[in-house]
MIVEX-169071 format. One record per residue (C-alpha): x, z, y; residue number from 1. Coordinates in steps of 0.5 Angstrom, whole numbers, always signed. Each point is the difference from the previous one (the first is absolute). Example, Ala and Ser with C-alpha at 12.3 -4.5 7.8 and 13.67 -1.06 7.14 Angstrom:
! residues 2
+-------+-------+-------+-----+
!    xx !    zz !    yy !   i !
+-------+-------+-------+-----+
!   +25 !   +16 !    -9 !   1 !
!    +2 !    -2 !    +7 !   2 !
+-------+-------+-------+-----+
***
This chain:
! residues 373
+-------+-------+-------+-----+
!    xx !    zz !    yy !   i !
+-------+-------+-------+-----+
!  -300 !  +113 !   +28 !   1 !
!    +0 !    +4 !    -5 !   2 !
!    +6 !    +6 !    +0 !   3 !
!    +2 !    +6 !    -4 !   4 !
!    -5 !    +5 !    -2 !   5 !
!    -5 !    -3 !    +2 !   6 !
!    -6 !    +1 !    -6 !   7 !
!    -5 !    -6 !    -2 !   8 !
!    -5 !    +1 !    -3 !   9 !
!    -6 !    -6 !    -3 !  10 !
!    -6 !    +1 !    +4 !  11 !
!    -4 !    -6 !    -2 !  12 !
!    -1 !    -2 !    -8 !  13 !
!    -5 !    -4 !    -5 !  14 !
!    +2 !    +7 !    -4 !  15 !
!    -1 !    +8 !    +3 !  16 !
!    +6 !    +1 !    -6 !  17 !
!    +5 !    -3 !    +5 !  18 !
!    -4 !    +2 !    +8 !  19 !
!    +5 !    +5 !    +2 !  20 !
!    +7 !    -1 !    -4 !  21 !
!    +5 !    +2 !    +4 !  22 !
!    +8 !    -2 !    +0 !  23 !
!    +5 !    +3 !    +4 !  24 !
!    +4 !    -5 !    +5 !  25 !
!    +8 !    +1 !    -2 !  26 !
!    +6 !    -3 !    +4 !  27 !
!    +1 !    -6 !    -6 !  28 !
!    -8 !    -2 !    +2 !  29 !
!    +2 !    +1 !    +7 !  30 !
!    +5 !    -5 !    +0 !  31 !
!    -3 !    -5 !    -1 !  32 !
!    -4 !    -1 !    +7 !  33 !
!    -6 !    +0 !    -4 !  34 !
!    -7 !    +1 !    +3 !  35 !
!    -6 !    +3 !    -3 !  36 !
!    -8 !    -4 !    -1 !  37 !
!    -6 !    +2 !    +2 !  38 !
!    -2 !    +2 !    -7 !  39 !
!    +5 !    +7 !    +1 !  40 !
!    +0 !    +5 !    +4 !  41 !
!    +6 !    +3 !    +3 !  42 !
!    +2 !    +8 !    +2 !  43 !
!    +5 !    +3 !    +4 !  44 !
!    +2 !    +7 !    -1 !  45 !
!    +2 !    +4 !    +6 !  46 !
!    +6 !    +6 !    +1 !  47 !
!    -4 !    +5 !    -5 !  48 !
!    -1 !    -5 !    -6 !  49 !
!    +3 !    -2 !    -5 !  50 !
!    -1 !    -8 !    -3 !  51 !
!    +1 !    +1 !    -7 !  52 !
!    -4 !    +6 !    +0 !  53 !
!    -6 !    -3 !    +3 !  54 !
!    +1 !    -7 !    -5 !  55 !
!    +0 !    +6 !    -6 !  56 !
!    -6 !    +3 !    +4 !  57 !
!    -4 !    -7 !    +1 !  58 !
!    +1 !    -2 !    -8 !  59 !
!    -2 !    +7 !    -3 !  60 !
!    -7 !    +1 !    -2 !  61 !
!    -3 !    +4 !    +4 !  62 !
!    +1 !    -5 !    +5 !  63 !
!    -2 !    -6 !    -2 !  64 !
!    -6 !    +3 !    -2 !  65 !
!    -2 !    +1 !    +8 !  66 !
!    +2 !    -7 !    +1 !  67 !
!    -6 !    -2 !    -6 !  68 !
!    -4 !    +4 !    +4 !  69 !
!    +1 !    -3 !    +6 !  70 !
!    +2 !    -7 !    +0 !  71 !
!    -6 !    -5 !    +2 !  72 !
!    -2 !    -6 !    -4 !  73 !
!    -1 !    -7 !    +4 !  74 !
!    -1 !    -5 !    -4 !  75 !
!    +1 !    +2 !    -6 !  76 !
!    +6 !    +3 !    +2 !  77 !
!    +2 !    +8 !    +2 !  78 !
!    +4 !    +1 !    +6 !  79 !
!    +4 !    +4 !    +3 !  80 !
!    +3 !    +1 !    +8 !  81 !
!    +3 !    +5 !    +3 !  82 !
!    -5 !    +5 !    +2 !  83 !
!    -2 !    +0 !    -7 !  84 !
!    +7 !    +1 !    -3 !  85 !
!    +2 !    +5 !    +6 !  86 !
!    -6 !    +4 !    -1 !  87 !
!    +2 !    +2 !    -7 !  88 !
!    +2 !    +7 !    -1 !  89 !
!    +7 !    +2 !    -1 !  90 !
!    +3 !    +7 !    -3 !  91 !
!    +6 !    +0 !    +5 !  92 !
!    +6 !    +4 !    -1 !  93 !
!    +6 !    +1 !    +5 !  94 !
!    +5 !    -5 !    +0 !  95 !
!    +5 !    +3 !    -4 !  96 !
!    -4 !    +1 !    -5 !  97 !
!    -3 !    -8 !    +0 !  98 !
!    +7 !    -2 !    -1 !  99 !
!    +1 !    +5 !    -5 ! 100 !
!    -6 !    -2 !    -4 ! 101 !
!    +3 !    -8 !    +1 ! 102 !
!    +5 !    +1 !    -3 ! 103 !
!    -2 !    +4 !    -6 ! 104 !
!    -5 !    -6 !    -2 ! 105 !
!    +6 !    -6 !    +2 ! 106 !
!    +4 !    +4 !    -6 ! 107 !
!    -6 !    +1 !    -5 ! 108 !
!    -4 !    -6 !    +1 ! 109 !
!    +6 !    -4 !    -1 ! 110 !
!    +2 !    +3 !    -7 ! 111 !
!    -8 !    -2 !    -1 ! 112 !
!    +1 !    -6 !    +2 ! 113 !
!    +6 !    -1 !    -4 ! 114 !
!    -3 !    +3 !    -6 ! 115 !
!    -6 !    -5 !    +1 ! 116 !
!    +5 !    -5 !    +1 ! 117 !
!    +3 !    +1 !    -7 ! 118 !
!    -6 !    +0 !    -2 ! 119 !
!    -2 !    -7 !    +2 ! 120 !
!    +6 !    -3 !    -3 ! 121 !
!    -3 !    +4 !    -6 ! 122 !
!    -6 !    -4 !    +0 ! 123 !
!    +4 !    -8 !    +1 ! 124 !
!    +3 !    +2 !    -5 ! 125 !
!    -6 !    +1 !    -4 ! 126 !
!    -3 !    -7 !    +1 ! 127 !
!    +7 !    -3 !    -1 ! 128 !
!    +0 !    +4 !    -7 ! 129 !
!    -8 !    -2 !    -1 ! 130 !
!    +2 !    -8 !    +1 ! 131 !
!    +7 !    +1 !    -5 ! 132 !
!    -5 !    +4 !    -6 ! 133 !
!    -4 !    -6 !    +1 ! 134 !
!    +5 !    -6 !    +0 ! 135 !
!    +4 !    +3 !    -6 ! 136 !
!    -7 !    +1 !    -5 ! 137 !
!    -4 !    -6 !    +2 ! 138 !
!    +7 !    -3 !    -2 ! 139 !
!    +3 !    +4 !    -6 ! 140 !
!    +5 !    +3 !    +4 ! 141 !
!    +3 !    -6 !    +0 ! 142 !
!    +2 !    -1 !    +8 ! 143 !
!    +6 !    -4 !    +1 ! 144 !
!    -1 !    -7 !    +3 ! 145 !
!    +2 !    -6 !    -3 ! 146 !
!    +0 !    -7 !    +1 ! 147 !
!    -5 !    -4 !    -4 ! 148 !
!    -5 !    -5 !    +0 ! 149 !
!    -5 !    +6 !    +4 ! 150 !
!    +4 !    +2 !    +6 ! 151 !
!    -6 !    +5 !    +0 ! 152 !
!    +1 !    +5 !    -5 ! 153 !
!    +6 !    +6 !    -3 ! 154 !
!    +3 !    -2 !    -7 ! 155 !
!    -6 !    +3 !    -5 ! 156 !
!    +1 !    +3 !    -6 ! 157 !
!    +0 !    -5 !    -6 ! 158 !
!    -7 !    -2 !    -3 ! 159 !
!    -2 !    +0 !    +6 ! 160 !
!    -3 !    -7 !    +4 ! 161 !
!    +0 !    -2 !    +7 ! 162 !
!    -7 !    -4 !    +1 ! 163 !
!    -4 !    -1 !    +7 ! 164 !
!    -6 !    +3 !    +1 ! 165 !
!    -5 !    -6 !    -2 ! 166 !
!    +1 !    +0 !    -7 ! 167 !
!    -1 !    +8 !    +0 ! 168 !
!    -7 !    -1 !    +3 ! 169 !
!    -6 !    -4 !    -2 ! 170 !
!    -2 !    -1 !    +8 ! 171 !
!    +0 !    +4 !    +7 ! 172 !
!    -7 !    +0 !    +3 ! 173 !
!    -1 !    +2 !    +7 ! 174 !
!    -6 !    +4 !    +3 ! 175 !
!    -5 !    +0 !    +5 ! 176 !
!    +0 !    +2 !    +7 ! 177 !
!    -7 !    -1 !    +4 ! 178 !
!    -1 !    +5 !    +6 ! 179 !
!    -1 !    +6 !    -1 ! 180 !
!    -2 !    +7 !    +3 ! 181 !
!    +6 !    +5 !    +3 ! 182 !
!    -2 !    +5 !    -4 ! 183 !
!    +2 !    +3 !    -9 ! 184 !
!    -6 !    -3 !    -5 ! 185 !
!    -3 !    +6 !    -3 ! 186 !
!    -1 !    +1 !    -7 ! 187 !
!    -5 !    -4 !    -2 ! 188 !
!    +1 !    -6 !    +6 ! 189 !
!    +5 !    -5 !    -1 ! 190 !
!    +7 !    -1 !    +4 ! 191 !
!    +6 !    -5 !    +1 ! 192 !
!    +6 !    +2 !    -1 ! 193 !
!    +5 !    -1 !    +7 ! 194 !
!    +6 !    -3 !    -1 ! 195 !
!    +4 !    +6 !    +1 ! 196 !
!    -4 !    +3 !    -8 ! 197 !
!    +8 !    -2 !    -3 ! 198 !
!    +5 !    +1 !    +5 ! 199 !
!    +6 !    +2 !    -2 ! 200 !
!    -2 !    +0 !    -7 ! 201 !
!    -5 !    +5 !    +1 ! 202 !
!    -7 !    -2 !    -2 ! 203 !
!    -4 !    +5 !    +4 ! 204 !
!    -8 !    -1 !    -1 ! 205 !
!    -2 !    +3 !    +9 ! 206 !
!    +3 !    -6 !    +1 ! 207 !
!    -7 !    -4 !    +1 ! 208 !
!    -6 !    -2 !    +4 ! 209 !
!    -7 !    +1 !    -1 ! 210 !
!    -2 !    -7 !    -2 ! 211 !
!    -8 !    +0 !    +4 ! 212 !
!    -8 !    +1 !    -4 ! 213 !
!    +0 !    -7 !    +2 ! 214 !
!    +6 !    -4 !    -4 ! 215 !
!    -1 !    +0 !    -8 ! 216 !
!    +6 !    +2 !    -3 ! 217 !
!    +5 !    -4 !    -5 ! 218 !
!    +0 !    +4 !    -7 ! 219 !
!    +5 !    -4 !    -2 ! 220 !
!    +5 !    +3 !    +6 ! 221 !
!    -1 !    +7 !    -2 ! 222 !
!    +7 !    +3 !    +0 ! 223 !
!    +1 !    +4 !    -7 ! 224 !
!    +5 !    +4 !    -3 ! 225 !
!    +5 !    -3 !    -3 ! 226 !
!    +1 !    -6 !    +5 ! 227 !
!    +7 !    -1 !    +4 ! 228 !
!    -3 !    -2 !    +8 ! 229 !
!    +6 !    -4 !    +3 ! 230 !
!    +0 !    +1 !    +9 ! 231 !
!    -1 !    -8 !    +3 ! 232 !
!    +0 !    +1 !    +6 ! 233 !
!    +2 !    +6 !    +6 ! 234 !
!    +2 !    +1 !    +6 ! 235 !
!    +7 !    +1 !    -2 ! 236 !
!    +4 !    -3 !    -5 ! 237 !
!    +3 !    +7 !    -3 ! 238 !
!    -8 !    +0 !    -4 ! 239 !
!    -1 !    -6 !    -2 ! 240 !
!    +1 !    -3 !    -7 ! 241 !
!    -1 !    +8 !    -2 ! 242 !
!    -2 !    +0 !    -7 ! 243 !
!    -5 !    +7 !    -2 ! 244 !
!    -2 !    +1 !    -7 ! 245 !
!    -7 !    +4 !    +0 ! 246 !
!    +0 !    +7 !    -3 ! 247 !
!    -7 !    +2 !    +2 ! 248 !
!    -5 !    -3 !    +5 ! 249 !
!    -8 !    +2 !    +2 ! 250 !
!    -4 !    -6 !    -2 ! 251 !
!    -3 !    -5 !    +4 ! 252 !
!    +6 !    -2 !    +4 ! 253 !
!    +1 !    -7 !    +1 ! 254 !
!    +7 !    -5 !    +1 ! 255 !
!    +1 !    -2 !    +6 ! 256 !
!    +3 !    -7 !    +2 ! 257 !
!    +6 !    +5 !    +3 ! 258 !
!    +2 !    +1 !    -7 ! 259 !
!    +1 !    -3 !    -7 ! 260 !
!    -1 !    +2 !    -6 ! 261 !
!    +3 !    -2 !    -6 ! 262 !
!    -3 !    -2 !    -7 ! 263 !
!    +4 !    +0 !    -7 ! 264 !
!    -1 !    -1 !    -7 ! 265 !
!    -3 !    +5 !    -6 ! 266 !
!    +8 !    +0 !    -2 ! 267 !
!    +3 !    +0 !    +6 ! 268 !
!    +9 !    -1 !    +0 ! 269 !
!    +1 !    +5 !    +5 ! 270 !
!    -5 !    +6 !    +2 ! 271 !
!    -4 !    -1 !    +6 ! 272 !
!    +2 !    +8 !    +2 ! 273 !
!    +8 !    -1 !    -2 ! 274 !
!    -1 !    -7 !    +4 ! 275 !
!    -3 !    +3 !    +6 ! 276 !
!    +6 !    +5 !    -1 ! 277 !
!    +6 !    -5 !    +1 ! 278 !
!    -4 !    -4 !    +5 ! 279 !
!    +2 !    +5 !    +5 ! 280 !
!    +7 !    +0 !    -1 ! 281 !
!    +4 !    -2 !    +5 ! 282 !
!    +2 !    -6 !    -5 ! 283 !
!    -6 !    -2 !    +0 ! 284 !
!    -1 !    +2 !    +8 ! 285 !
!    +5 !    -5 !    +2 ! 286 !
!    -4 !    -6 !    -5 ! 287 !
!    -6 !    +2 !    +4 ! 288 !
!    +3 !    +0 !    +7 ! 289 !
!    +2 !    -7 !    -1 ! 290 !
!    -7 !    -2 !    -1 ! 291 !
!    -2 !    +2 !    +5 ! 292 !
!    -3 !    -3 !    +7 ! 293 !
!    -4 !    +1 !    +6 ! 294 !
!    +2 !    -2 !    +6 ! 295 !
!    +2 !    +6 !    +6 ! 296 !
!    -5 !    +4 !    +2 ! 297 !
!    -5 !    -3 !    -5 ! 298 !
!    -1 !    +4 !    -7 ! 299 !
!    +4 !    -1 !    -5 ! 300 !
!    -3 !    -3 !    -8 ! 301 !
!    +3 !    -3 !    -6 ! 302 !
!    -3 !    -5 !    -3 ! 303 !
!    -2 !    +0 !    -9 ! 304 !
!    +5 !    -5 !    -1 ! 305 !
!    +5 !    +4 !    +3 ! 306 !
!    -1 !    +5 !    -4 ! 307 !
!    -1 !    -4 !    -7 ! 308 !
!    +7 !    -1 !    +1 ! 309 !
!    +4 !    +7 !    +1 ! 310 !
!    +5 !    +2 !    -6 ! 311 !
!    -1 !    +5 !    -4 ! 312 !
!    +3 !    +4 !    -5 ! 313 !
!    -4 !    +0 !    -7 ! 314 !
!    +3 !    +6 !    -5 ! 315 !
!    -2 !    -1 !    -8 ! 316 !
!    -8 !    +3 !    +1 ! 317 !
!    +2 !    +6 !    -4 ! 318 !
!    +6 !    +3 !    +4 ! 319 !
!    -6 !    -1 !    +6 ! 320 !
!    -4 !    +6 !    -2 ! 321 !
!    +7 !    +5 !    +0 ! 322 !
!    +1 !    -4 !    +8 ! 323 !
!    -6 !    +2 !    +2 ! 324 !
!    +0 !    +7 !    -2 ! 325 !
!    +8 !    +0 !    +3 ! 326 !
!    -3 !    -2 !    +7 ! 327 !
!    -6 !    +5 !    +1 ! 328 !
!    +5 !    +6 !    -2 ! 329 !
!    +4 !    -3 !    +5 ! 330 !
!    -5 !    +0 !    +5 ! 331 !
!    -2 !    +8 !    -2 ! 332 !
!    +6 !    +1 !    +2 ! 333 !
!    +1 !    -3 !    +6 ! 334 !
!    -6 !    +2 !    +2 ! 335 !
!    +1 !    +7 !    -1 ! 336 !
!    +8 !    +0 !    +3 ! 337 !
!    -4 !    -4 !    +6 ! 338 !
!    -5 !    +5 !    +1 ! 339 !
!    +3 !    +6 !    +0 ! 340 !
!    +6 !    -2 !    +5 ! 341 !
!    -7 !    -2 !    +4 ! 342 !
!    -2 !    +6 !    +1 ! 343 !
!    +7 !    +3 !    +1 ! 344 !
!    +0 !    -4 !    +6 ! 345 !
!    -8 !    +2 !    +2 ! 346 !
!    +2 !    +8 !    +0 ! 347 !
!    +6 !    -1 !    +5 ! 348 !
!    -3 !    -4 !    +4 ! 349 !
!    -5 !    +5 !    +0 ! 350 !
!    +4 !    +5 !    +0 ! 351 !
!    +4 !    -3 !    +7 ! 352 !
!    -7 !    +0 !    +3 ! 353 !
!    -1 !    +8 !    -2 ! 354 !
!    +7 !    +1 !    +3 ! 355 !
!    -1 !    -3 !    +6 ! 356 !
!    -7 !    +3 !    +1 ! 357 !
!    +3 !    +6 !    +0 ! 358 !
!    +6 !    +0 !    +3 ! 359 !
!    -3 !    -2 !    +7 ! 360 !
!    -5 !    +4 !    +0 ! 361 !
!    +3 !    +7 !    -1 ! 362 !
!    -2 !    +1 !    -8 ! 363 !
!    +6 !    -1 !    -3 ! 364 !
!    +7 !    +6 !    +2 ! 365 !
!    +6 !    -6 !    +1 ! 366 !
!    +5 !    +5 !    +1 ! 367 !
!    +1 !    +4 !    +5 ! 368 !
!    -3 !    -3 !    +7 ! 369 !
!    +3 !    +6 !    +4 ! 370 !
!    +7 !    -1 !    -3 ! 371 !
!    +0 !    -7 !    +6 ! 372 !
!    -5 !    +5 !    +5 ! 373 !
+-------+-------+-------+-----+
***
């Protein structure tokens, strides 16, 4: 049974990012009567150590350090026991002055914690803001729901159309799946896209296989710039039915059987990069997501005539240009705002790690130690 003070750490892990992470027992987890299991180590301190300074000690780096070098590996997997864990070197002070550390990096590292707490919120906020920009582009500014034959989309602005998507395309072609090798296609070899080159409405050109010397290629499924690639299959349905328009790609990656790609005409209604773009609305999430299917455990697909019947906001073909430039200038700025509260978070984490380090191994003055002598 666990009890208050006691310290566990993991012992045995697939990652050696997460072997020895320690955690501090403290008397709400203590009441709850709960035990431990085999894949943690519990310690117990004695009179002359005090527990939060030893889970400081154990998640510093100087620490973790020892631990790579001397867990062992079975079956793939690094371990730790007692023995290993208790041969670690420790720099030691009297108690008083273990306390006095604990208590200085309990009050520092909640305030960081705080800070990087706040951040995070920052962060949510972003993606909400994102999803908000997007909607109100994609849609002319028009947000406020409104009962219409189409249940599916805001009010629009005037001279603009609703249409299902299969009168904005002229075909939706699928691709081509053989077995191929777990490795990236070089330069000059052919490969075939997996079905994660456009979750989340990001085509990425690293999602594919090697297609083998021995298969002849399909020219005809060669993925070109321009394209709009739309996610049929995935083991969650959050990825399914996301649509990425192809900014840029190497040659010689084929269509994949997981993903579609839509045709259009010479002159088509609604760009194909702006279509993209409204596609991951939220609107057209919830279009989608009433398509979807696959039973519990399985993957999740969508099929092409699903997909022929979503609703989508057509605007006059010259006011599309102007949107498309509205939405990229929108996702600069996001990206930038995103970006830089990103590595705010990183150098506190970092600077949380630094203080702990030099806390516990007598590197940083914390006050006056003599002063609790």
């Amino acid at each position: 049974m666990l009890e208050s003070g006691d310290l566990l750490v993991t012992k045995s892990s697939g990652s050696e990012l997460h072997i020895g992470k320690a955690s501090l027992v403290n008397s709400e987890v203590a009441s709850l009567n709960a035990c431990y299991s085999n894949f943690m180590q519990r310690l117990r301190v004695d009179g002359r150590t005090e527990p939060r300074f030893v889970h400081y000690w154990l998640n510093n780096q100087l620490c973790r350090e020892q631990f790579g070098y001397l867990s062992n590996t079975t079956s793939g997997l690094a371990n730790l026991n007692g023995g290993l864990i208790g041969s670690t070197l420790v720099a030691f002070p009297e108690k008083h002055v273990q306390v006095h550390i604990a208590q200085f990096l309990d009050d520092k590292t909640a305030r960081i914690d705080a800070l990087i707490a706040e951040k995070e919120r920052l962060l949510a906020s972003l993606v909400e803001w994102r999803a908000a920009e997007l909607a109100r582009i994609c849609f002319g500014g028009h947000l406020t729901q409104v009962a219409t034959d189409n249940l599916w989309l805001p009010n629009l602005p005037e001279g603009w159309k609703v249409m299902r998507l299969k009168h904005l395309v002229t075909a939706i072609e699928q691709g081509w799946s053989p077995e191929c090798e777990s490795r990236l296609a070089a330069q000059d070899e052919w490969g075939v896209l997996k079905a994660g080159a456009a979750n989340a409405g990001v085509f990425r050109e690293d999602e594919h296989k090697a297609l083998p010397a021995a298969l002849e290629p399909l020219p005809s499924l060669e993925v070109k710039t321009g394209d709009v690639l739309v996610t049929r299959a995935s083991g969650t349905a959050d990825y399914v039915g996301s649509f990425a328009y192809v900014y840029a790609t190497r040659p010689k990656l084929m269509l994949s059987d997981k993903n579609f790609r839509l045709k259009f005409g010479p002159e088509p209604r609604l760009l194909p990069e702006l279509l993209a773009w409204m596609c991951n609305t939220r609107v057209l999430r919830e279009q989608i997501l009433q398509f979807v299917s696959g039973a519990d455990g399985l993957a999740k697909n969508i099929g092409s005539g699903s997909l022929r019947e979503l609703w989508l906001a057509v605007p006059p073909i010259v006011a599309q240009p102007e949107l498309i430039t509205q939405l990229h200038a929108s996702r600069t700025k996001l990206d930038e705002l995103t970006q830089h509260v990103v590595e705010h978070i990183a150098r506190l984490r970092e600077y949380r790690s630094s203080l702990i380090s030099e806390a516990v191994t007598g590197q940083l003055a914390i006050g006056t130690l003599k002063e609790n002598q």
